[in-house]
C-alpha positions as CSV (number, residue, x, y, z in Angstrom):
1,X,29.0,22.0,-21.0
2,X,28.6,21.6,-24.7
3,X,29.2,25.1,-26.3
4,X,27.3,24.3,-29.2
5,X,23.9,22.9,-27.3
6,X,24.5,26.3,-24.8
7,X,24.4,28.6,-28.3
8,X,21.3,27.0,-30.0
9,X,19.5,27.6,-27.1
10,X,20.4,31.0,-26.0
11,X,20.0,32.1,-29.9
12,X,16.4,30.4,-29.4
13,X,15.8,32.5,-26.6
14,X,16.7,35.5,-27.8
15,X,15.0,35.0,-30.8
16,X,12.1,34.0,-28.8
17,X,12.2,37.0,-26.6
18,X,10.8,38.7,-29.8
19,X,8.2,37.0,-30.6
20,X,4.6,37.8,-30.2
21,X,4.1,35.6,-27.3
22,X,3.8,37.7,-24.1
23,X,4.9,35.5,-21.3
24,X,7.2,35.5,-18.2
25,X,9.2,32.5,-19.4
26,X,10.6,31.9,-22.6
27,X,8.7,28.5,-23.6
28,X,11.3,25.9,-25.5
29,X,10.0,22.4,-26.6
30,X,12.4,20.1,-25.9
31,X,11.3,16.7,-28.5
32,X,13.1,13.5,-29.1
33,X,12.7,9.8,-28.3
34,X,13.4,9.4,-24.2
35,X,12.1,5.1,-24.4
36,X,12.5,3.0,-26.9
37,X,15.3,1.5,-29.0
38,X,16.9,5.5,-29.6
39,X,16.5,6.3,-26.0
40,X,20.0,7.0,-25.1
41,X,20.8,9.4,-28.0
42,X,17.1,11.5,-26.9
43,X,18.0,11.6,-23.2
44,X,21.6,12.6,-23.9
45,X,20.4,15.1,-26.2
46,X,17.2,16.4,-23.4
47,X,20.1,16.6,-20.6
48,X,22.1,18.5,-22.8
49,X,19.6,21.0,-23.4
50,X,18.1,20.9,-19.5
51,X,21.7,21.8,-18.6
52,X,22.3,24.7,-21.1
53,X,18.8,26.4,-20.1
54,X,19.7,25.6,-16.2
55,X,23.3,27.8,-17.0
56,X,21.9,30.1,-18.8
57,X,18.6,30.6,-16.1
58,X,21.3,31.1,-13.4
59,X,22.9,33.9,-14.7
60,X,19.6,35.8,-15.4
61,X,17.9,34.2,-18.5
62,X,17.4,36.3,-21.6
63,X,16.3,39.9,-21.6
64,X,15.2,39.2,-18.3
65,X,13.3,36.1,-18.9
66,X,14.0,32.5,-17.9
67,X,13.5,29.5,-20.3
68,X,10.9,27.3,-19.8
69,X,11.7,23.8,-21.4
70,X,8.5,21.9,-22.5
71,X,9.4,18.1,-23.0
72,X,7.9,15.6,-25.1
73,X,8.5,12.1,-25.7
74,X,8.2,11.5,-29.4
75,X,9.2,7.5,-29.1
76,X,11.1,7.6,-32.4
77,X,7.1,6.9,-34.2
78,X,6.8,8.7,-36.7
79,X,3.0,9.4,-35.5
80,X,3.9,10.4,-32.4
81,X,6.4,13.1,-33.4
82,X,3.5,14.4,-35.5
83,X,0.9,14.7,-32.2
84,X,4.0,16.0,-30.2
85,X,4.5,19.1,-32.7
86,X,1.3,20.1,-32.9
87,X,0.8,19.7,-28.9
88,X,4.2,21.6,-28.3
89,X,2.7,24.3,-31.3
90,X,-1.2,24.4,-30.0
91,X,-1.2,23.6,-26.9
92,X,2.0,24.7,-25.1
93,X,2.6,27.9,-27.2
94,X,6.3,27.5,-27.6
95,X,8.7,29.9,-30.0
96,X,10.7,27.3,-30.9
97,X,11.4,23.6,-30.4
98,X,14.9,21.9,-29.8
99,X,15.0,18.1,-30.8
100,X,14.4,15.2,-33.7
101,X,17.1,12.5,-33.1
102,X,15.2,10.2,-36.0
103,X,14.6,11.2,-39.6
104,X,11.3,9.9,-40.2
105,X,9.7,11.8,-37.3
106,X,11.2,14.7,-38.1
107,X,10.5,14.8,-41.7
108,X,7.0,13.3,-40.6
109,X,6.9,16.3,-37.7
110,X,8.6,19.7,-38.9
111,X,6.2,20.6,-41.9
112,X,4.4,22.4,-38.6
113,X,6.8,24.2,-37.4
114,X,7.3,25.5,-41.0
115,X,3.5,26.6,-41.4
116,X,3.3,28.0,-37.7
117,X,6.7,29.8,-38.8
118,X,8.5,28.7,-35.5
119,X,12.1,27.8,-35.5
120,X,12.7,23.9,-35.3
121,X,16.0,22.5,-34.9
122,X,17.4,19.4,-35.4
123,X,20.1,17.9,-33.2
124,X,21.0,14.4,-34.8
125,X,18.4,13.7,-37.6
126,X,20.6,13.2,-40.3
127,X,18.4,12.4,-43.4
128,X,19.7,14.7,-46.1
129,X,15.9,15.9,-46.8
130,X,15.4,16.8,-43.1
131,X,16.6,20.7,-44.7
132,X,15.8,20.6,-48.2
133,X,11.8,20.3,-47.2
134,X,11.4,23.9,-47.5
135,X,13.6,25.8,-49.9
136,X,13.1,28.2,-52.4
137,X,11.7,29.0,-54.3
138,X,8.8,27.1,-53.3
139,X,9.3,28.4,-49.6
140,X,10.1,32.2,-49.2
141,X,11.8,31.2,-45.5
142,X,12.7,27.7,-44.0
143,X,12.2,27.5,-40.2
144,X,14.1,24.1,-40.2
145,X,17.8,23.8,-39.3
146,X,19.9,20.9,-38.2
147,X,23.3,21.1,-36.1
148,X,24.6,18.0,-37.5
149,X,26.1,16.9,-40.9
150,X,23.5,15.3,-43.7
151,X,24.0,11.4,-44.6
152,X,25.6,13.3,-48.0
153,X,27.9,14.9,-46.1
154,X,29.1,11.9,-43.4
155,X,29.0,9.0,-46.2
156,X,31.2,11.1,-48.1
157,X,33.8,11.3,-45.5
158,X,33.6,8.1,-43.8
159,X,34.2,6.9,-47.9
160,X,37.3,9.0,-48.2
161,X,38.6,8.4,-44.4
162,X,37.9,4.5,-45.5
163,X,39.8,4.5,-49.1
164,X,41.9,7.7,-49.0
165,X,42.9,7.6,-45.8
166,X,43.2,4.6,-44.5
167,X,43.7,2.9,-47.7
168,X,41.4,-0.2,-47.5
169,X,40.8,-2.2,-50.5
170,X,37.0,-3.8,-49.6
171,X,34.1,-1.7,-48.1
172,X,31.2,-2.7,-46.7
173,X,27.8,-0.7,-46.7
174,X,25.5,-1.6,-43.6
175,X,22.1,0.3,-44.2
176,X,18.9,0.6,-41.4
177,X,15.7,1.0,-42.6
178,X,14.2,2.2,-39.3
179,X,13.7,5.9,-38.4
């Protein structure tokens, strides 16, 4: 069991537990692309999280209360990341939402989360503008965190790993314009 996946979403939970929404169950949206070309990286990442919520159910939930995980297919489209927040935000009432494997949904996607003032975090999405949406002083709080490193941060070392380390004299850049 991934340590890191089991904290995120016991921290959710507890902050959940706090929140203004009176329910038996803890409500957690669970988003990311489960078809389509960035399928595998979703479905690891929606396993991940089913099995940290199932560990954490077993021994009692939070405060109490078990976590209900809400899941939602966001097809790595842009569009459809949008119409999954606001479902997972509206509709489903959930305190915070686990997910965003491709930078353009979630840049596309977590403005709502930041108006609705619900925790979003993202697992893989590593655009380096997926956390600087909503700083300050434009934004007194940012509900957006990330548990990966930013493209600034991973180009930076795979550069020195590549010259530094490893001492090659040529480099290639590959670049993908998709989300």
């Amino acid at each position: 069991m991934n340590i890191k996946i089991k904290s995120i979403v016991t921290a959710l939970a507890l902050a959940a537990s706090c929140a203004a929404f009176a329910a038996d169950t803890i409500k957690i949206g669970v988003s990311g692309p489960y078809t389509g070309g960035s399928s595998p990286m979703g479905a690891s990442m929606r396993d991940g999280v089913r099995l940290a919520a199932a560990e954490i159910n077993a021994k009692g939930g939070v405060l109490g209360r078990k976590i209900e995980l809400v899941e939602r297919d966001d097809e790595a489209k842009n569009e459809r990341g949008v119409q999954v927040s606001q479902e997972l935000i509206n509709k489903e009432r959930v305190v915070a939402t686990l997910g965003y494997i491709n930078t353009g949904v979630s840049l596309a996607s977590q403005r709502f989360y930041q108006e609705a003032k619900i925790p979003v975090i993202n697992n893989v999405a590593t655009g380096t503008a997926v956390t600087h949406q909503f700083l300050p002083p434009q934004y007194a709080d940012n509900y957006v965190f990330r548990t990966s490193a930013s493209d600034t941060i991973q180009s930076a070392m795979i550069v020195r790993e590549a010259v530094d380390g490893r001492k090659f004299t040529k480099v290639a850049i590959l670049a993908d314009s998709t989300n």
